[in-house]
KEKE-3310 file (N, C-alpha, C; in steps of 0.2 Angstrom, whole numbers, plus 5000, padded with zeros to 4 digits):
npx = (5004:5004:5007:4995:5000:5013:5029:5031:5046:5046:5036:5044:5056:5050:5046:5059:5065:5069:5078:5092:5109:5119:5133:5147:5147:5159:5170:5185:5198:5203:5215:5225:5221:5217:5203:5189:5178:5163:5160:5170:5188:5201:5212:5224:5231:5225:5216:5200:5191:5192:5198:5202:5214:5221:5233:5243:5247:5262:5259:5264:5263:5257:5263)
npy = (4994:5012:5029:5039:5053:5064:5065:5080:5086:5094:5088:5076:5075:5078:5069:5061:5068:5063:5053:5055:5053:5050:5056:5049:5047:5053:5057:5062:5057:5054:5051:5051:5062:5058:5055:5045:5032:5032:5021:5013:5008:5014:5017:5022:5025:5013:5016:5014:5016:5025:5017:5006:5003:4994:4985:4986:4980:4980:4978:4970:4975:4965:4957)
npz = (5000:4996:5001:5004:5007:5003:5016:5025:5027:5040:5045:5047:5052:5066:5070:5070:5081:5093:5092:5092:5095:5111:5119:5125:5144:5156:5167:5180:5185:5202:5206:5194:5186:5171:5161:5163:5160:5174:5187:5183:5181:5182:5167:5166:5180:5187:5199:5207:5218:5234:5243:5238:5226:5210:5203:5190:5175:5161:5146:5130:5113:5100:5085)
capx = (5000:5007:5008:4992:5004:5021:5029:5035:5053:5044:5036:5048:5061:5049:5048:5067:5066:5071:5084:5098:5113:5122:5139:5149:5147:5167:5172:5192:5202:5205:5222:5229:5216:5214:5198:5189:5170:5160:5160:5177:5195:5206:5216:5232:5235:5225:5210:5195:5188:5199:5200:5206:5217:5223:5242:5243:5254:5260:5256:5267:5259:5256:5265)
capy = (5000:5017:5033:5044:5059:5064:5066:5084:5087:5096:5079:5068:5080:5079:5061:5056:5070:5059:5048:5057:5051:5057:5055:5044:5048:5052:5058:5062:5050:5058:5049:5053:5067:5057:5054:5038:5030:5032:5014:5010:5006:5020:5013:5023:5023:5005:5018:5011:5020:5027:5010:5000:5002:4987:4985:4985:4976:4983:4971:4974:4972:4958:4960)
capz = (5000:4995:5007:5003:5001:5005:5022:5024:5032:5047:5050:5046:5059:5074:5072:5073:5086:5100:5091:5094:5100:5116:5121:5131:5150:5158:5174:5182:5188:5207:5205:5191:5182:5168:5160:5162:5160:5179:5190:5180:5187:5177:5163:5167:5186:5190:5207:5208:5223:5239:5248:5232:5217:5207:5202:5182:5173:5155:5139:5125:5107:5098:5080)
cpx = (5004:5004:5002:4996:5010:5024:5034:5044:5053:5040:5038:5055:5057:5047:5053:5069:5070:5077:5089:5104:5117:5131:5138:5150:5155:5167:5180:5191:5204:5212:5225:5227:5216:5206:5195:5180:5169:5160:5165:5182:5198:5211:5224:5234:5231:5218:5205:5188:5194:5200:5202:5208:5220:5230:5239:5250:5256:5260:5260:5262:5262:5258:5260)
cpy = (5006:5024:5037:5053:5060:5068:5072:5083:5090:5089:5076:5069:5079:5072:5059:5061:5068:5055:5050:5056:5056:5054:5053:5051:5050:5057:5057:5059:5055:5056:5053:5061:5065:5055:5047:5035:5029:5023:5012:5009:5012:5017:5015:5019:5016:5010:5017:5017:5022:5022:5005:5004:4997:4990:4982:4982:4980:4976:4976:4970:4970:4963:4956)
cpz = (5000:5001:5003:5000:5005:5011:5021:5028:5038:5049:5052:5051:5066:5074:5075:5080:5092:5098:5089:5097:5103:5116:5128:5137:5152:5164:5174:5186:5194:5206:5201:5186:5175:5165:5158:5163:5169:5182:5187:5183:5179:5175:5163:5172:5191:5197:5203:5213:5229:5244:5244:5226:5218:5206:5193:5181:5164:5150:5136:5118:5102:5091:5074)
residu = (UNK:UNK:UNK:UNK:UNK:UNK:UNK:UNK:UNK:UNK:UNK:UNK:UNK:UNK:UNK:UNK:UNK:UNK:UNK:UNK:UNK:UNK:UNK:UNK:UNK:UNK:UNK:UNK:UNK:UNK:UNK:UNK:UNK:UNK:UNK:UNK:UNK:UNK:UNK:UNK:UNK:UNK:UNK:UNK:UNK:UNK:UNK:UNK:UNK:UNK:UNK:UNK:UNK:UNK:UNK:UNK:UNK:UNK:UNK:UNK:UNK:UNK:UNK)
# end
């Protein structure tokens, strides 16, 4: 079945209204002041929260 008549661009704009994508979430690393996604461990310096950080190890890349 074909569309009665044709869907203007103010339509067809308040429809996708909402389907806008946002940006990724990020917050500073108290440690180091790097930037790092929220509930995460910081990919530099290994903090977590102020009762734990983790010990990082480095990885060298695969050729």
């Amino acid at each position: 079945m074909l569309p009665v008549a044709r869907t203007s661009k103010s339509r067809k704009g308040m429809r996708r209204a909402h389907q806008a994508l946002t940006g990724v979430a990020s917050s500073r690393c108290p440690g180091c002041g790097q930037s790092r996604l929220p509930h995460r461990m910081c990919s530099n310096c290994g903090y977590v929260n102020r009762s734990l950080s983790l010990e990082l190890e480095e990885t060298t890349a695969k050729k």
